[in-house]
DSSP file (Angstrom, degrees, kcal/mol; ACC not computed):
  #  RESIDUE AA STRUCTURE BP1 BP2  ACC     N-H-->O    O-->H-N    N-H-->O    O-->H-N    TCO  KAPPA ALPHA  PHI   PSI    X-CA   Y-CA   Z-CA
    1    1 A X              0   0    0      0, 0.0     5,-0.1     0, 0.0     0, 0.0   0.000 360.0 360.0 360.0 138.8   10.0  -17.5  -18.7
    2    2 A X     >  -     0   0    0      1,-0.1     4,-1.6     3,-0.1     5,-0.3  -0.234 360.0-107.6 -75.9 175.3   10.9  -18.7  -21.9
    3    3 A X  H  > S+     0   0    0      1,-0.2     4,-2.9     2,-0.2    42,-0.1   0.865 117.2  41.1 -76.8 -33.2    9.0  -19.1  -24.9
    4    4 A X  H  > S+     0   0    0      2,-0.2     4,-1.7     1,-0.2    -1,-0.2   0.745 115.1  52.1 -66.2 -45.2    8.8  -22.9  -24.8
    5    5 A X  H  > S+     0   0    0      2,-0.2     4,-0.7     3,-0.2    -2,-0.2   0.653 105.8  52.0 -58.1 -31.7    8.1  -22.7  -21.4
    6    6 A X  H  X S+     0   0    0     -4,-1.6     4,-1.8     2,-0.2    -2,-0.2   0.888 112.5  57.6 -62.4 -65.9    5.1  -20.0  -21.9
    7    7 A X  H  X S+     0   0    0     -4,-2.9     4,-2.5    -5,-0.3    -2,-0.2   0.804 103.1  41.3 -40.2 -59.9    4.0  -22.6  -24.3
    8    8 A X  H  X S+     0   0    0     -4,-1.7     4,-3.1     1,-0.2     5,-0.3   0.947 117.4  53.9 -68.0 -54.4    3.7  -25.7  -22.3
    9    9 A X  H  X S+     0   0    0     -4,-0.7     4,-0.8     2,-0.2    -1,-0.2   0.870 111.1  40.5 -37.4 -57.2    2.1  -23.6  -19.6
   10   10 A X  H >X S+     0   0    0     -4,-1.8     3,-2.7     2,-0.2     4,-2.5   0.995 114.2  53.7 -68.7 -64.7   -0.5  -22.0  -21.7
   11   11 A X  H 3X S+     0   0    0     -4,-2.5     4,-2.1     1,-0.3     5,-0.3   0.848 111.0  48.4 -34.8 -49.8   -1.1  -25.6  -23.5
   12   12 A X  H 3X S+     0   0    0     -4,-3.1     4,-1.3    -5,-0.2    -1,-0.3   0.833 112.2  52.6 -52.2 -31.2   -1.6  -27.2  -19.6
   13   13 A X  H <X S+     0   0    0     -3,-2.7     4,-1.3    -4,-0.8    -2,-0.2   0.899 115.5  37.1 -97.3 -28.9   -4.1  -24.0  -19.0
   14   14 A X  H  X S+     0   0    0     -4,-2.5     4,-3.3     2,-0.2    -1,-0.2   0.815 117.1  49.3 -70.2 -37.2   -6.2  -24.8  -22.1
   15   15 A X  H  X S+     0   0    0     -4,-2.1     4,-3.4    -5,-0.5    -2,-0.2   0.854 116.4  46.4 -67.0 -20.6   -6.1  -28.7  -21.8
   16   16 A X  H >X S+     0   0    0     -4,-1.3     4,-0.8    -5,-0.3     3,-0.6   0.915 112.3  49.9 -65.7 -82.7   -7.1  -28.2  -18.1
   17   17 A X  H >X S+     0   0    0     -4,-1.3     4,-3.7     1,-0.3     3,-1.1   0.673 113.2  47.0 -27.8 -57.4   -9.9  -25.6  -19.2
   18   18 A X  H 3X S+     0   0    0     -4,-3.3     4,-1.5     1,-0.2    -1,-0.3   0.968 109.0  53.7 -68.3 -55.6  -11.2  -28.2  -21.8
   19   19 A X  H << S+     0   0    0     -4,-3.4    -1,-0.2    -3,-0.6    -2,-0.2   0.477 112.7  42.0 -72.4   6.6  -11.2  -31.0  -19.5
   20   20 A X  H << S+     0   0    0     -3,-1.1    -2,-0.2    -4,-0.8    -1,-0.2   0.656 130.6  23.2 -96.3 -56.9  -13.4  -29.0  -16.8
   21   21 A X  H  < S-     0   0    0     -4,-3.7    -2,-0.2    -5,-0.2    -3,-0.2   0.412  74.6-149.5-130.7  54.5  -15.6  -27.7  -19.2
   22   22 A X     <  +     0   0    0     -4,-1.5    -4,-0.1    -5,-0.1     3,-0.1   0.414  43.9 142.0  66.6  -3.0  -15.9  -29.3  -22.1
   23   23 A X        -     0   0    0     -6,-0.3    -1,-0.1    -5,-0.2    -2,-0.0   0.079  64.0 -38.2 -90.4-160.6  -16.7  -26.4  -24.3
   24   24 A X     >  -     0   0    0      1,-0.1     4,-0.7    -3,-0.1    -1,-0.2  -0.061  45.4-134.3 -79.6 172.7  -15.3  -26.1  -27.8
   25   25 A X  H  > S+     0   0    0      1,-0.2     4,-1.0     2,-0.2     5,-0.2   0.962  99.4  40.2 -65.6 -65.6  -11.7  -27.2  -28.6
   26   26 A X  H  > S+     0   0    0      2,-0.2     4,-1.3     3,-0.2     5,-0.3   0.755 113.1  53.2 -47.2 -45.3  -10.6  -23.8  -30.9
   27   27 A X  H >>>S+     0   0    0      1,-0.2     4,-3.3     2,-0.2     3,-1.9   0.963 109.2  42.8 -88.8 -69.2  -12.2  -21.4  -28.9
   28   28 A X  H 3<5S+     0   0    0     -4,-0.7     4,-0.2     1,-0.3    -1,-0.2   0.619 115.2  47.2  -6.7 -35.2  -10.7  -22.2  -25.4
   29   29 A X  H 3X5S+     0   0    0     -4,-1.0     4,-1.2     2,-0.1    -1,-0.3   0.579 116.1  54.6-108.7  -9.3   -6.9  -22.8  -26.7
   30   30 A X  H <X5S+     0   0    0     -3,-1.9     4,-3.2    -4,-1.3     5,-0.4   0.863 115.2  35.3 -57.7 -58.9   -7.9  -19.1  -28.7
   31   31 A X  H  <5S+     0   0    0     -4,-3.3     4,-0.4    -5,-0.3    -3,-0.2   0.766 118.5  56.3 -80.8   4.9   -8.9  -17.4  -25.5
   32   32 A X  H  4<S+     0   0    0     -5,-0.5     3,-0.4    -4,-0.2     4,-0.4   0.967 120.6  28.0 -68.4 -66.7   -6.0  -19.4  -23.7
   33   33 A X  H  < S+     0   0    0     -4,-1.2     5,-0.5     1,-0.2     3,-0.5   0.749 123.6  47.3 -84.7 -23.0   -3.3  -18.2  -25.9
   34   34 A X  S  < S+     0   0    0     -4,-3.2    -1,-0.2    -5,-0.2    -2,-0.1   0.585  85.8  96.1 -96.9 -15.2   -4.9  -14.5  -27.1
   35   35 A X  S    S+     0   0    0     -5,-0.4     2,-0.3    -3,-0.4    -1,-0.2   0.797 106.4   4.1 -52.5 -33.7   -5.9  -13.4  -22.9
   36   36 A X  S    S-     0   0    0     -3,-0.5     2,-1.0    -4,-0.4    -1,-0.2  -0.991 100.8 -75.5-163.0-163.0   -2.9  -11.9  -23.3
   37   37 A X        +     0   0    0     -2,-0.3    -3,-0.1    -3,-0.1     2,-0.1  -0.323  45.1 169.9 -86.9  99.1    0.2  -10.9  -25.7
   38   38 A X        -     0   0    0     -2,-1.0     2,-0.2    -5,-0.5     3,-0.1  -0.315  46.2-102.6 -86.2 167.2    2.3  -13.8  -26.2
   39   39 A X     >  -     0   0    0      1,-0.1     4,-1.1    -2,-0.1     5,-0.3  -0.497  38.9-108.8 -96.7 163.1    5.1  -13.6  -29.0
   40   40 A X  H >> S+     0   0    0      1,-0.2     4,-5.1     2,-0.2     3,-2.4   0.994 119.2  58.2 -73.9 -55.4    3.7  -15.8  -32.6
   41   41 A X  H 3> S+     0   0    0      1,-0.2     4,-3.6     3,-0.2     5,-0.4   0.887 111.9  41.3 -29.5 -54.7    6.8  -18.9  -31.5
   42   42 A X  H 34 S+     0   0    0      1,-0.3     5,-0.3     2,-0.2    -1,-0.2   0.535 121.1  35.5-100.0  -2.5    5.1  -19.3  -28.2
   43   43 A X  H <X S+     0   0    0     -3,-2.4     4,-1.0    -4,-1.1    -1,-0.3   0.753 115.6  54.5-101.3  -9.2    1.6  -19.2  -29.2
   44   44 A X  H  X S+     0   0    0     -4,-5.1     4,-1.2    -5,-0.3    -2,-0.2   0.804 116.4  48.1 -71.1 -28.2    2.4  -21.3  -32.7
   45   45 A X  H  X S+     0   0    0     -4,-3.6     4,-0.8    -5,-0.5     5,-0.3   0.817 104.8  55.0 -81.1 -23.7    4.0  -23.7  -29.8
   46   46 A X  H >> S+     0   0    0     -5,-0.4     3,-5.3    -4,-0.2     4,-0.7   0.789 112.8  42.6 -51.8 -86.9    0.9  -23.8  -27.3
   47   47 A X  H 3X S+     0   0    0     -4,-1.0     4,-1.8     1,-0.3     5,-0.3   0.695 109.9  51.1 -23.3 -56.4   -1.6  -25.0  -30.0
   48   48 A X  H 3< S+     0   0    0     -4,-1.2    -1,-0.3     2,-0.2     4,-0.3   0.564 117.8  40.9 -82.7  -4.1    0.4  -27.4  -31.7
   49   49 A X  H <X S+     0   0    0     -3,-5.3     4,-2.0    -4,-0.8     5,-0.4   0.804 122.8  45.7 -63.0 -73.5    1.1  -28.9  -28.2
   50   50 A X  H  < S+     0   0    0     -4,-0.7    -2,-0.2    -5,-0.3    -3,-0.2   0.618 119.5  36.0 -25.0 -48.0   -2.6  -28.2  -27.5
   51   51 A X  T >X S+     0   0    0     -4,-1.8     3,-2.0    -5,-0.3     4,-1.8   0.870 113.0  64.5-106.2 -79.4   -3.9  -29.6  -30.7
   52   52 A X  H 3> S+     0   0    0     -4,-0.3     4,-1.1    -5,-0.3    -2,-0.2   0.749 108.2  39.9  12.0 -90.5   -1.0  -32.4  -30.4
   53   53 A X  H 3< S+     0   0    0     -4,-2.0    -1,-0.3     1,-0.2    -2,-0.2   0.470 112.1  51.8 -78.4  -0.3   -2.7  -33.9  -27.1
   54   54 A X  H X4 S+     0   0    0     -3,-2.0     3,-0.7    -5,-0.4    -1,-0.2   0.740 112.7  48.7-103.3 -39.8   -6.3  -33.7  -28.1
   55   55 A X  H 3< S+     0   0    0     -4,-1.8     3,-0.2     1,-0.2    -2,-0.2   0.777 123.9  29.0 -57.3 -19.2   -5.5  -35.6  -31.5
   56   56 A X  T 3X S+     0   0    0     -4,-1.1     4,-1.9     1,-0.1     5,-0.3  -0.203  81.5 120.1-132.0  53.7   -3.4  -38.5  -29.8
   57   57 A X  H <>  +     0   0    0     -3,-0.7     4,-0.9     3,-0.2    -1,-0.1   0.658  69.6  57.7-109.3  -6.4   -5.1  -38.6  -26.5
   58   58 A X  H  > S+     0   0    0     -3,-0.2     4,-2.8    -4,-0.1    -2,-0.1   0.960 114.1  47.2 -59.3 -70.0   -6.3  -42.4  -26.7
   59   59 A X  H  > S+     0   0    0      2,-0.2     4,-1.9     3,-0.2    -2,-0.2   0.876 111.0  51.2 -16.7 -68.8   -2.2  -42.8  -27.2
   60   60 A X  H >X S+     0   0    0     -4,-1.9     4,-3.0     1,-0.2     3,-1.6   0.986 112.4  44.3 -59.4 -66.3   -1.4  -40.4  -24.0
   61   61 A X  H 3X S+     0   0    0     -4,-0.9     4,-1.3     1,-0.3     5,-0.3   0.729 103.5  61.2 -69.7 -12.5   -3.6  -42.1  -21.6
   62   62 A X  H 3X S+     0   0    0     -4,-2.8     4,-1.5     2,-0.2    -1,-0.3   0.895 109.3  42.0 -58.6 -38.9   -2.7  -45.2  -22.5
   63   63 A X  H <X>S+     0   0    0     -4,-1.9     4,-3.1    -3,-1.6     5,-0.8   0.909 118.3  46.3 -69.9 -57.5    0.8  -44.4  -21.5
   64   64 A X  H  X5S+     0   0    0     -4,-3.0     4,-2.6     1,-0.2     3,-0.3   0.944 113.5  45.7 -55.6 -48.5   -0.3  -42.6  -18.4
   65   65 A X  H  <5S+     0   0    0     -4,-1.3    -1,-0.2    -5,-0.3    -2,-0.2   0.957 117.5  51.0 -71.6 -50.9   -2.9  -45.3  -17.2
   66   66 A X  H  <5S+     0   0    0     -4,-1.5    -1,-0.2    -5,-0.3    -2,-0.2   0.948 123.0  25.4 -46.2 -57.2    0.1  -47.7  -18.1
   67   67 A X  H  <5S+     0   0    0     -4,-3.1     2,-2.3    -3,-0.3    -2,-0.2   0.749 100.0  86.3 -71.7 -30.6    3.0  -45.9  -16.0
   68   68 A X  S ><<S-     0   0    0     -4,-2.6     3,-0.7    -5,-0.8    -1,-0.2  -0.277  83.0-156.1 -75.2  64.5    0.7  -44.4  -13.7
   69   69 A X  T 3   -     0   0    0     -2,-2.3     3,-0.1     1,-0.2    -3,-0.1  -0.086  69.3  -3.0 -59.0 132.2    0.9  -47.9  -11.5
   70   70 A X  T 3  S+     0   0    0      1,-0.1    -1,-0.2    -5,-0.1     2,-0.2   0.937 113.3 103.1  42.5  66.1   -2.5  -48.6   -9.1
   71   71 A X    <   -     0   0    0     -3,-0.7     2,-0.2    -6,-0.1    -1,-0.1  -0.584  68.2-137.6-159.0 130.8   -4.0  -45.2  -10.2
   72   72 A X    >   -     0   0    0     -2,-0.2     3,-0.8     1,-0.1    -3,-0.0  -0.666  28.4-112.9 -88.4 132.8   -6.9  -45.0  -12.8
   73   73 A X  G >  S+     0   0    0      1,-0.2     3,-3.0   -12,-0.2    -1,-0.1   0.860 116.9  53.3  -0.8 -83.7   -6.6  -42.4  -15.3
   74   74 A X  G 3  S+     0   0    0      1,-0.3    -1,-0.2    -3,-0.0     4,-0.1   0.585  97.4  61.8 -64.8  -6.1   -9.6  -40.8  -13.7
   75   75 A X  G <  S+     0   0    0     -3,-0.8     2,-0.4     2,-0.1    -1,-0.3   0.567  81.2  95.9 -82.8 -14.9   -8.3  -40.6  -10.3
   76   76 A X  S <  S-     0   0    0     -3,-3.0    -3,-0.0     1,-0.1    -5,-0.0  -0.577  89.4-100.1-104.0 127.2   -5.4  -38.4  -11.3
   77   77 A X     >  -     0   0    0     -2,-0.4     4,-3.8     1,-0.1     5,-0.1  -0.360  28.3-112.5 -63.7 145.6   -6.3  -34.6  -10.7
   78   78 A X  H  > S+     0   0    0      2,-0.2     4,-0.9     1,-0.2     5,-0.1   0.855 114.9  44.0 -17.3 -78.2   -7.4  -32.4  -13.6
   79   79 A X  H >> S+     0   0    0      2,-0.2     4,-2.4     1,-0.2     3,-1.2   0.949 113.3  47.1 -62.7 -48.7   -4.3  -30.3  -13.5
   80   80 A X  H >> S+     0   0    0      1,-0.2     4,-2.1     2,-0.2     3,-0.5   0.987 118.7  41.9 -59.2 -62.7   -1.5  -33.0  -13.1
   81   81 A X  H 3< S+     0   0    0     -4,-3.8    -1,-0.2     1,-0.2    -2,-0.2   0.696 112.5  53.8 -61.8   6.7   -3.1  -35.2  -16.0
   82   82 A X  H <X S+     0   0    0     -3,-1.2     4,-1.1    -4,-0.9     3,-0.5   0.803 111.8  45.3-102.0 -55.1   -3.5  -31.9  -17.7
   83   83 A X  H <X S+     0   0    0     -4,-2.4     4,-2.8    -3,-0.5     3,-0.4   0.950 112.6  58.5 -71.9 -59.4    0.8  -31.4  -17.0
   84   84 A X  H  < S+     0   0    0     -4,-2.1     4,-0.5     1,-0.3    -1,-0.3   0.489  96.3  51.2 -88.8  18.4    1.4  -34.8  -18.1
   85   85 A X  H  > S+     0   0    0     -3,-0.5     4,-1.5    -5,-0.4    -1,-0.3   0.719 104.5  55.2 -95.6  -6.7    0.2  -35.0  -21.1
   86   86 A X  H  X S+     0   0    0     -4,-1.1     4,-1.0    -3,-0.4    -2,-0.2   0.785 111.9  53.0 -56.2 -41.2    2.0  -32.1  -22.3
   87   87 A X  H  X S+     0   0    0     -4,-2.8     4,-2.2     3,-0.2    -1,-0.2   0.797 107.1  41.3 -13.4 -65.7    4.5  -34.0  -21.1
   88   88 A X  H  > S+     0   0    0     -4,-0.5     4,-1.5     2,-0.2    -2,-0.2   0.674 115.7  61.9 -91.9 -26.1    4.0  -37.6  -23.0
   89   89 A X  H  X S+     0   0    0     -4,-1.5     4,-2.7     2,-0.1     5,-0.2   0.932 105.3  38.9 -80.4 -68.5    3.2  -35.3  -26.0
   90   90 A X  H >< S+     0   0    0     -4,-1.0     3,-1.1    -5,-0.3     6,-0.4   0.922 112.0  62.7 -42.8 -52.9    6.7  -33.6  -26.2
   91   91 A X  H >< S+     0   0    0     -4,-2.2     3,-0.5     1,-0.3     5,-0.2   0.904 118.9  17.4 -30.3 -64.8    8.3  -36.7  -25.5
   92   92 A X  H 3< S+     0   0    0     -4,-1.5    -1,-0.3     1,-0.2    -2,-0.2   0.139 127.7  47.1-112.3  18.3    7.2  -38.6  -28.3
   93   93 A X  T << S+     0   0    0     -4,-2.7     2,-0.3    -3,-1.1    -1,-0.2   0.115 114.6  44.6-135.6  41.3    6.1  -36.0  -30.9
   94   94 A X  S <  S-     0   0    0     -3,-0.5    51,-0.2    -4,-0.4    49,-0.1  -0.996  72.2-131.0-159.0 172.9    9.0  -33.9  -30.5
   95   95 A X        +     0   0    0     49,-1.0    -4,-0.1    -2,-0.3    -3,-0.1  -0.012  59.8 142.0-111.3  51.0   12.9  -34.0  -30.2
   96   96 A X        -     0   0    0     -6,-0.4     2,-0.2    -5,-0.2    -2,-0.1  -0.124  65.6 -96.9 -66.3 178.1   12.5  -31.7  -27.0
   97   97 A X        -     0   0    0      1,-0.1     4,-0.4     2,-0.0    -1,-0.0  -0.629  28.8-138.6 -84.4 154.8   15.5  -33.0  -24.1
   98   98 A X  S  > S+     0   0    0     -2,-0.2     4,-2.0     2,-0.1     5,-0.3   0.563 105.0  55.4 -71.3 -29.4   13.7  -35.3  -21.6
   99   99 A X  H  > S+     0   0    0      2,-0.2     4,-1.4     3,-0.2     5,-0.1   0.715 102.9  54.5 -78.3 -12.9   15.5  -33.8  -18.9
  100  100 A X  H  > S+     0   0    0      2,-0.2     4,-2.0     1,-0.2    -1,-0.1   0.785 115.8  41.2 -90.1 -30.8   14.2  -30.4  -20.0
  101  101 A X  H  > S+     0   0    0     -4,-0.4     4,-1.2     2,-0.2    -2,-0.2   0.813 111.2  46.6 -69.2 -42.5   10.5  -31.9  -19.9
  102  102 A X  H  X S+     0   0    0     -4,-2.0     4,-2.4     2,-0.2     5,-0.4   0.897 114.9  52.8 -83.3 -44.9   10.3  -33.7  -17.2
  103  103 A X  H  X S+     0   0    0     -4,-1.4     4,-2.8    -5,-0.3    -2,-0.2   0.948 112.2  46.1 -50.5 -40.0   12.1  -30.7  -15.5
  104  104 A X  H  X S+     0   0    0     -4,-2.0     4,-1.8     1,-0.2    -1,-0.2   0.956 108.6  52.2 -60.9 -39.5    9.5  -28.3  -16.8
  105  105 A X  H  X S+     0   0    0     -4,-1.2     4,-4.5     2,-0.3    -2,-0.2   0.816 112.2  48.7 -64.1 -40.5    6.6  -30.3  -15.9
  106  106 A X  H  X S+     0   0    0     -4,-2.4     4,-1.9     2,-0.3    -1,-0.2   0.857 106.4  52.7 -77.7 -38.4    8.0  -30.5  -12.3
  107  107 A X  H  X S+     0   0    0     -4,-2.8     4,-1.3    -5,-0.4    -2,-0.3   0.997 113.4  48.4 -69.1 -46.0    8.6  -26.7  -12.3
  108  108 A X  H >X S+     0   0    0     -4,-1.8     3,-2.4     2,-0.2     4,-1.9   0.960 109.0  58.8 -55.1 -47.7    4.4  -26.6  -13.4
  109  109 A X  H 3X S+     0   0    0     -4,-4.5     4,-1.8     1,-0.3    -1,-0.2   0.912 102.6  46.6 -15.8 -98.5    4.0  -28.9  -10.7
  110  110 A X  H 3< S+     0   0    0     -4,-1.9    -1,-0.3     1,-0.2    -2,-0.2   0.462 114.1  44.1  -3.8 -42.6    5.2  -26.8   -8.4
  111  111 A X  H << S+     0   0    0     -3,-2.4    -1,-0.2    -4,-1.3    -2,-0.2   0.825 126.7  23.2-114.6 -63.3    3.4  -23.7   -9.3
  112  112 A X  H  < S+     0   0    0     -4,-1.9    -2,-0.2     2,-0.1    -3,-0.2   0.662 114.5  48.6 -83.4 -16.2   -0.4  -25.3   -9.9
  113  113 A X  S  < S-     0   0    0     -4,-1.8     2,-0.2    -5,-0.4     0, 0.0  -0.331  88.7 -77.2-128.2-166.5   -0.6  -28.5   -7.9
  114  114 A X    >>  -     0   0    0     -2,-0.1     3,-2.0     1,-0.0     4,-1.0  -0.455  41.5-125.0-132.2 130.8    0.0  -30.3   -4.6
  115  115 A X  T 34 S+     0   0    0      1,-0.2     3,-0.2    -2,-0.2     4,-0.1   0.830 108.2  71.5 -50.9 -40.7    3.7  -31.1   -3.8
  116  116 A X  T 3> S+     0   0    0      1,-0.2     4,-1.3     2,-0.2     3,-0.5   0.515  83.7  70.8  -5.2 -41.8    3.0  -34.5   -3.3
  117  117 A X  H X> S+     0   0    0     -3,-2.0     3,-1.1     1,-0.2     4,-0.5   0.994  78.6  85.4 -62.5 -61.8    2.4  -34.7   -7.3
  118  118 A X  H 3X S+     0   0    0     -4,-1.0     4,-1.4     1,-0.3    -1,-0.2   0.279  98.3  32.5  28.0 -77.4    6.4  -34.3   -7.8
  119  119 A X  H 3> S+     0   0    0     -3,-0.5     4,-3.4     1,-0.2    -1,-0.3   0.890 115.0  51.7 -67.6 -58.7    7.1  -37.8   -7.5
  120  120 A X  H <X S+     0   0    0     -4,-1.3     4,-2.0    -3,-1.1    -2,-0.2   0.952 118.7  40.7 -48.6 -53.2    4.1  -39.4   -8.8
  121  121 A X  H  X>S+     0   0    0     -4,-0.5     4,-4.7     1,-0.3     5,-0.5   0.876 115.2  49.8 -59.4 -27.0    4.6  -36.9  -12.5
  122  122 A X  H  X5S+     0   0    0     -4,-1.4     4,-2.7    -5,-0.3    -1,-0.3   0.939 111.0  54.3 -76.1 -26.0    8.5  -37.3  -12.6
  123  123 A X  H  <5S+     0   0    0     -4,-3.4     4,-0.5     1,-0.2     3,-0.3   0.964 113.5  43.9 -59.8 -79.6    7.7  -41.6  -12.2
  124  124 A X  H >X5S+     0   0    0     -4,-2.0     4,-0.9     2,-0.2     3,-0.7   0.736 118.8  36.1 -42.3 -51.8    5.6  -41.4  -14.9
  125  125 A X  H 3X5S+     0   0    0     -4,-4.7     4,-3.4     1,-0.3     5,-0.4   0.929 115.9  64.3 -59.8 -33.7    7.8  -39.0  -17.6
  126  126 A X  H 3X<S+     0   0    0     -4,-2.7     4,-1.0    -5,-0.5    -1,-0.3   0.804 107.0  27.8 -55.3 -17.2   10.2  -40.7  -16.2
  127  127 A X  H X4 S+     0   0    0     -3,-0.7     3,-4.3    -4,-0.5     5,-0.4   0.674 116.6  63.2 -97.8 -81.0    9.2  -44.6  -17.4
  128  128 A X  H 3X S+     0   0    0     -4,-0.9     4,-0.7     1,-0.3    -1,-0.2   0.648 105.0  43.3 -12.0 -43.2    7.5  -43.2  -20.6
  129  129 A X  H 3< S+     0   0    0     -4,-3.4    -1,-0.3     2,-0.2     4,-0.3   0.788 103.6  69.4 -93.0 -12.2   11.0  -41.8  -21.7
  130  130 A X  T << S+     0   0    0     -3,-4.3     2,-0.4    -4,-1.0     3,-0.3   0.865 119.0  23.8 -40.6-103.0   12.5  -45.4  -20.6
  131  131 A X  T >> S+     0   0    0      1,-0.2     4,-3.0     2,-0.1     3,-1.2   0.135  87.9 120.4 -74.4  15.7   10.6  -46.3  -23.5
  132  132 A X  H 3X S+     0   0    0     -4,-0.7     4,-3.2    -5,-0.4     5,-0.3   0.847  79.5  46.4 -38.4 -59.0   10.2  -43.5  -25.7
  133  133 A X  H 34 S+     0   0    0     -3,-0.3    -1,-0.2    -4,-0.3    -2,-0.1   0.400 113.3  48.5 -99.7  -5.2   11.8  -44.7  -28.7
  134  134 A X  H <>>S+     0   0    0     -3,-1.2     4,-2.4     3,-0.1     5,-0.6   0.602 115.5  52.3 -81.5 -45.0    9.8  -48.5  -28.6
  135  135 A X  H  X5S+     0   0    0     -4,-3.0     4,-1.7     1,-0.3    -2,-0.2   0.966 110.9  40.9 -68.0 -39.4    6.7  -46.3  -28.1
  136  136 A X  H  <>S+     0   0    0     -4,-3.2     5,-0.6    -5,-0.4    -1,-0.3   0.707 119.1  49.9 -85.3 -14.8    7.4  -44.0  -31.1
  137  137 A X  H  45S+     0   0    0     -5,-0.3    -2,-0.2     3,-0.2    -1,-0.2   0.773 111.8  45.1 -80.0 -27.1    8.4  -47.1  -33.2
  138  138 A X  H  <5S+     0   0    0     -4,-2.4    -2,-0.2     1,-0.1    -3,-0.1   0.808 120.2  37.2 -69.6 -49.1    5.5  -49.1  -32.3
  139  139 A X  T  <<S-     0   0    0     -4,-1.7    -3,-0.1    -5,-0.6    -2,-0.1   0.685 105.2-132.1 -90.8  -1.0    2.8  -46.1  -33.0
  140  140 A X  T   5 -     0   0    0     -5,-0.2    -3,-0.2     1,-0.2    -4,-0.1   0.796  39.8-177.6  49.3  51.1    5.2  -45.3  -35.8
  141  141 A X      < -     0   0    0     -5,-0.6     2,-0.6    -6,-0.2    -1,-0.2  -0.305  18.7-145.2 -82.1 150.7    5.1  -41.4  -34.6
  142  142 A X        -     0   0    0     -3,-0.1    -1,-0.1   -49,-0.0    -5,-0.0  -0.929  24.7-121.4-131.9 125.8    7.0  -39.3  -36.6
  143  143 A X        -     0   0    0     -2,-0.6     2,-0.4     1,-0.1   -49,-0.1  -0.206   3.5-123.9 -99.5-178.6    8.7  -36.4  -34.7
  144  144 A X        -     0   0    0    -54,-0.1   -49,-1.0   -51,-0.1     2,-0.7  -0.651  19.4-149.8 -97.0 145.9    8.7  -33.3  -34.7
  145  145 A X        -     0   0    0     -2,-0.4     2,-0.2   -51,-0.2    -1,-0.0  -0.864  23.8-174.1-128.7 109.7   12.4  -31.6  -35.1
  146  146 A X        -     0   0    0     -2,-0.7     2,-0.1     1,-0.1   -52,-0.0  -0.606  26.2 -93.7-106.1 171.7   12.3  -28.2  -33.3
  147  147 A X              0   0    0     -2,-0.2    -1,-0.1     1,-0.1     0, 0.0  -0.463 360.0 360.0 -87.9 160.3   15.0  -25.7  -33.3
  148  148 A X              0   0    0     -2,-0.1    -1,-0.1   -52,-0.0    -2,-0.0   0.233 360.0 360.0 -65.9 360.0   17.5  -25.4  -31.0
């Protein structure tokens, strides 16, 4: 797995973990990324995904609750709303590929959630990157330009 791809993983396994229990922000995405020996790119990319979606997370669930047609926010399991906003955060605070995102998110699918999710997460990155570049002109997000 790649380092960017270790990233987004670990960043889904700490936003999950904070949104089950609540506990503090730093120490959860610490013991996420330090449980065991990640290379400094891939944990310097967890966190600032991590740290990313807990600063703009009125923003992300507006967009999910928006795309996410006849399903509340709160209805959407832990781990999928966990996947997509790591998702809706790379979109629009990074110049990551869309295809490379929504394909990652699909591969997390895949591996932590219900097969069934598939559709619903790829509908959603999918409309979000429809409008990606109204959404980051509008919230006037200024991205982030990562290396190749």
């Amino acid at each position: 797995m790649g380092k960017r791809s270790t990233a987004r993983k670990l960043a889904m396994q700490a936003l999950y973990q904070f949104q089950i229990q609540k506990a503090n922000q730093e120490d959860i995405l610490e013991y996420t990324i330090h449980k065991d020996s990640y290379i400094k790119e891939t944990q310097d990319f967890a966190s600032e995904i991590y740290n990313g979606v807990l600063s703009n997370e009125v923003l992300i669930d507006t967009l999910i609750a928006k795309y996410s047609i006849d399903w509340k926010i709160d209805r959407i399991a832990s781990i999928d709303k966990a996947i997509l906003r790591v998702g809706v955060w790379e979109m629009l605070f990074t110049n990551s590929s869309v295809k490379v995102i929504i394909s990652e998110s699909i591969e997390l699918i895949r591996k932590y959630s219900a097969h069934e999710a598939i559709k619903f997460i790829n509908g959603v990155l999918g409309s979000v990157a429809v409008d990606r570049g109204s959404i980051q002109e509008t919230n006037k997000i200024e991205v982030i330009c990562l290396p190749e």
